[in-house]
C-alpha positions, -999 to 999 in steps of 0.1 A, spaced: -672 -264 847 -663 -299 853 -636 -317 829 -667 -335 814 -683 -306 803 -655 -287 791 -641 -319 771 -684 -319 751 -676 -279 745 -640 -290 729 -656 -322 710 -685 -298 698 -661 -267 691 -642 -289 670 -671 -304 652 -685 -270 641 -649 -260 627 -646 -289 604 -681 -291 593 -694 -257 595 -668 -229 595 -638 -251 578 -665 -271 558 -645 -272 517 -680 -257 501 -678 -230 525 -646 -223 519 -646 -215 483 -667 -188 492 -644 -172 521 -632 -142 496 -663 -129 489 -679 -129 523 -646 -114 534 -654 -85 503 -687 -79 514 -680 -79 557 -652 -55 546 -677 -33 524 -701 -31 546 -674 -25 573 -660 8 559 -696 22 542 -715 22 579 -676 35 596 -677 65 573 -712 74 585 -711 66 622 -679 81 624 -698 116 605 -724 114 625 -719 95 657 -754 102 678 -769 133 656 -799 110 653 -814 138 627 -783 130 603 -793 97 599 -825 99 592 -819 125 568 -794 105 552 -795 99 512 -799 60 516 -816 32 539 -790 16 551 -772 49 572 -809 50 582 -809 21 597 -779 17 614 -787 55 632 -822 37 638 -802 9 655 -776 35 673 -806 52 688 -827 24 701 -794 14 721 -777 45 728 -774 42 767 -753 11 758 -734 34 741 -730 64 757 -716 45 792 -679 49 774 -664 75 751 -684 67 716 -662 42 695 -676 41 660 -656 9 659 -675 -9 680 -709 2 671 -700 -7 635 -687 -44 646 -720 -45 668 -744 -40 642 -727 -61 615 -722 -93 641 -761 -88 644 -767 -90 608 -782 -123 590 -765 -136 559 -797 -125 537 -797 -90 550 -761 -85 550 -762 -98 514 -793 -70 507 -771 -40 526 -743 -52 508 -767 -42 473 -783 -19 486 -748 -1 487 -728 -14 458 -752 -16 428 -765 18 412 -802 26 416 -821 19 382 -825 51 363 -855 64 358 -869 88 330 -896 109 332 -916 112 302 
């Protein structure tokens, strides 16, 4: 790249730090997106570490969410399979690829009870 171009990537590198990522109203909210990255981190690590590619686990799983990600794990297993399987990475993977809104509804979706329902 020339010096030109690399010195708009800095200018617009810096911009997005101080008024997206570093941005004060953002910041008071740092601890809970941390919370529920960190959540969401160790709930899909437990299962794809359990189940790795048993496809049939997952979709026999008790709740949506380990459904999904084995839903996920299978549309892109060759991409997975070219290494040793690294639960790690699959787990980082999916959650990088996540929006804000559905983290926020996986992150329910795992955390709050389910409504309890009586039969009459």
């Amino acid at each position: 790249m020339s010096d030109q171009k690399v010195a708009l990537i800095k200018e617009l590198k810096d911009f997005n730090y101080k008024q997206i990522y570093k941005h004060q109203k953002l910041l008071t909210y740092i601890e809970y997106v941390e919370k529920i990255i960190e959540n969401l981190f160790y709930y899909y690590l437990h299962n794809v570490t359990e189940y790795q590619m048993n496809f049939s686990m997952y979709k026999n799983a008790p709740d949506k969410p380990a459904q999904r990600i084995g839903d996920y794990i299978e549309r892109r297993q060759s991409a997975y399979t070219l290494e040793p399987f690294n639960a790690t990475r699959v787990v980082i993977d999916y959650i990088a690829g996540m929006t804000d809104d559905y983290a926020l509804k996986t992150f329910e979706e795992i955390t709050l009870p389910k409504p309890i329902e009586f039969v009459r």
